[in-house]
N, C-alpha and C positions, 0 to 999 in steps of 0.2 A: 248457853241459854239457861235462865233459871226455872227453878221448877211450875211459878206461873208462865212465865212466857212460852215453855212445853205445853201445857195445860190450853191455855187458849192456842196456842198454835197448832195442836191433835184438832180442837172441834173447828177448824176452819180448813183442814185438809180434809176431814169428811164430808164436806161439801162442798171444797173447790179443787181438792184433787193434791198431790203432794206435786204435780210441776207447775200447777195454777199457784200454788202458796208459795215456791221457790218464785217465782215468777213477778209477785207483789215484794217479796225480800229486796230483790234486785232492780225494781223499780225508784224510778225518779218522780215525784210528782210536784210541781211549782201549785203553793196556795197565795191567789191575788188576792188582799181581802179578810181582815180576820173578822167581821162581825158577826154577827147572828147565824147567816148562812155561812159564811168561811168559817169560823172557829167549830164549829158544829161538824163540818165537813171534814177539816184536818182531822178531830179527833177520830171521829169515825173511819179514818183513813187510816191512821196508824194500830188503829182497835183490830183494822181489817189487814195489816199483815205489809202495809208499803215501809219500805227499808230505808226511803231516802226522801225527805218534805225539805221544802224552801218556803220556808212562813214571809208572810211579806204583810206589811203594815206598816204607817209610820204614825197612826196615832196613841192616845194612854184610856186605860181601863176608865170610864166615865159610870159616875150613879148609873146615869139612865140604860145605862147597858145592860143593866141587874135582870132586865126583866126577858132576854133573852139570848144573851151571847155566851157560849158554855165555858168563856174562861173570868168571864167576871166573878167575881168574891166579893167582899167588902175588903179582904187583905190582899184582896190586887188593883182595886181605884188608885189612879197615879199613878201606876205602873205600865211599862211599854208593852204594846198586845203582842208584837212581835217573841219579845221575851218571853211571858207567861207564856204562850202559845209552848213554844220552845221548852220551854221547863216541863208544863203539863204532857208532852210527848215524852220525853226525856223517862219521867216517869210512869209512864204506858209499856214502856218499850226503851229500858235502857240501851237496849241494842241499836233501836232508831236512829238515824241521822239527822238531826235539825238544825236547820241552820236560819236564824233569822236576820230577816232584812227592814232596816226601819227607813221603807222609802215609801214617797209617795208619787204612784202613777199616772204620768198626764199622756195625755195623745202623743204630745213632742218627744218622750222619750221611751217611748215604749219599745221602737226598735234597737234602743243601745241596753235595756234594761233585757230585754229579749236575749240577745246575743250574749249578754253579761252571765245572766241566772239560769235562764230554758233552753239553750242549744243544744243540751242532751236531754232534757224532762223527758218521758214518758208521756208525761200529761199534763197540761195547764189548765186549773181551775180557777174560773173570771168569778170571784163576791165582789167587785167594786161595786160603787154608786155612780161614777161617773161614766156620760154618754160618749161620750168624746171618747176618753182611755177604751170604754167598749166595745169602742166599731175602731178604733185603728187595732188594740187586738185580734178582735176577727179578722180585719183585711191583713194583718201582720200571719196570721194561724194559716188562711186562704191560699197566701203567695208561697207560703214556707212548707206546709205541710204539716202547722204542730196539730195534736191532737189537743182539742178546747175543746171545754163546754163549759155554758155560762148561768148564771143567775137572772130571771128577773125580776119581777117585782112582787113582794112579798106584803107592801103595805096596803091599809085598809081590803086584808082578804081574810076573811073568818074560818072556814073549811079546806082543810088539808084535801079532803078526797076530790077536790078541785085541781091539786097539782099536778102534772103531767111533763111527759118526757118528749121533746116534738124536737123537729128542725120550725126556727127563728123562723121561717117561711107557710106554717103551718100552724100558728095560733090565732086565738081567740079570744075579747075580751082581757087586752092586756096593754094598757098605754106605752110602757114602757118599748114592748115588744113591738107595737105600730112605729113609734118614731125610731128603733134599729131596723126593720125593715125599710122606711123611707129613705133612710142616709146610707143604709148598706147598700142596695139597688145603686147608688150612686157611686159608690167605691167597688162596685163589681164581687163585693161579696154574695155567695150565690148559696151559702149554705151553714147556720151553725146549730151546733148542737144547744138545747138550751132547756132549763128547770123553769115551768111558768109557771101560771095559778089560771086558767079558763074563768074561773069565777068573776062575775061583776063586780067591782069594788064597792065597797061600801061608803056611802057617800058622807062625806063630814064635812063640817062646816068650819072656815077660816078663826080664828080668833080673832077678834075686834084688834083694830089699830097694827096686825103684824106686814109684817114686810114681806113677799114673796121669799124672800130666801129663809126665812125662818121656817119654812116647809109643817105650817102647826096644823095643817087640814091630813096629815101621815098619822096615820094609828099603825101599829103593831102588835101583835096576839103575840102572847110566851111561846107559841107550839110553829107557829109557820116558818120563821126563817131556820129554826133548825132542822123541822122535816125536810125544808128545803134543800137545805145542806148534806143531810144525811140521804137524801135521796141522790147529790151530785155525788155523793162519795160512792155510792151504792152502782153506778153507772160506770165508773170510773174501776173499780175493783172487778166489778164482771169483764171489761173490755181488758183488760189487763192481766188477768187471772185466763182470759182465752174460754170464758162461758158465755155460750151460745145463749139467744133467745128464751123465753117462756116455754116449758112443752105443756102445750092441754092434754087431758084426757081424750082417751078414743071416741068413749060414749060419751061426750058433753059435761055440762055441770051437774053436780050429783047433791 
């Protein structure tokens, strides 16, 4: 190991333990998703000591990404996220194992991409956009036993201290999160781990003459899909590392 990767790897054994830091080494984790939240997330994941990423993306670095996906540049537009992904860990952590996948995930093949990529993961971390890939994940996670947790919905929400760590069953104030509850109940999923935002969206108004699928009523803030990500990562390293819950103070807040 070199003399940075000693260097950050001392201050992450001081507070997760030298068999909680072996522990992240030895891990596997599958990232579905490199955008705002997933690119955010991977980094943060290798920052925090996991030995073995599965980058998964099949699209390229775009302008508009500039304004929150942490592997956009101007010298990486046109380039595959997969790949930068993959580079940018490379040089985090030469040590790291990255392996990218330039696929793109639908409902119909989630179980052979499943079996392909995640049959050993550690951990599966859902940034996709798609509803459908979403809830066959979940129901794929449910019947298997993989360890998920998922992303929701990051757009038109202004206030990070609004995001929250809950089971999909248990929020608030989140569209996205209502129609995974409605179709999960239906596929017998009964539980997922999931990064929301509680807060009320912010209501924006369509652009004259677009199409629904041009999605132009979505705003996006530079700081939420990475908190969001960095908070999936954050989740995912404590479970993995074997660190219990929050401890409070005896006497309360001080």
């Amino acid at each position: 190991m070199t003399d940075a990767g000693e260097a950050a790897d001392s201050r992450l054994v001081r507070i997760m333990g030298r068999e909680g830091v072996e522990r992240l080494r030895a891990a596997k984790v599958v990232v579905l998703g490199l955008g705002g939240v997933g690119s955010s997330c991977a980094e943060a994941l290798v920052r925090g000591g996991v030995g073995h990423l599965v980058l998964v993306d099949h699209d390229v670095v775009q302008p508009s990404n500039l304004n929150r996906q942490a592997l956009a540049f101007m010298s990486t537009i046109g380039k595959k996220k997969a790949q930068v992904m993959a580079a940018m860990v490379r040089d985090i952590n030469p040590q790291a194992n990255a392996v990218p996948v330039e696929e793109f995930l639908l409902a119909e093949n989630v179980g052979a991409f499943m079996e392909a990529w995640a049959a050993d993961a550690d951990y599966v971390v859902d940034a996709i956009d798609t509803i459908s890939a979403k809830l066959a994940l979940a129901e794929y996670a449910c019947a298997h036993g993989t360890p998920l947790i998922s992303s929701m919905g990051a757009a038109n929400k202004l206030h990070p201290e609004c995001l929250r760590e809950a089971d999909l069953f248990q929020t608030v104030n989140c569209s996205l999160c209502r129609i995974m509850r409605k179709e999960g109940r239906k596929r017998g999923i009964d539980h997922l781990r999931v990064i929301y935002s509680c807060e009320q969206p912010v209501p924006v108004e369509v652009r004259e003459g677009a199409t629904r699928r041009e999605r132009t009523n979505l705003g996006t803030a530079s700081y939420m899909p990475p908190i969001m990500g960095q908070m999936m990562a954050g989740a995912v390293l404590r479970e993995l590392a074997g660190i219990e819950g929050p401890q409070s103070s005896p006497g309360g807040a001080r």
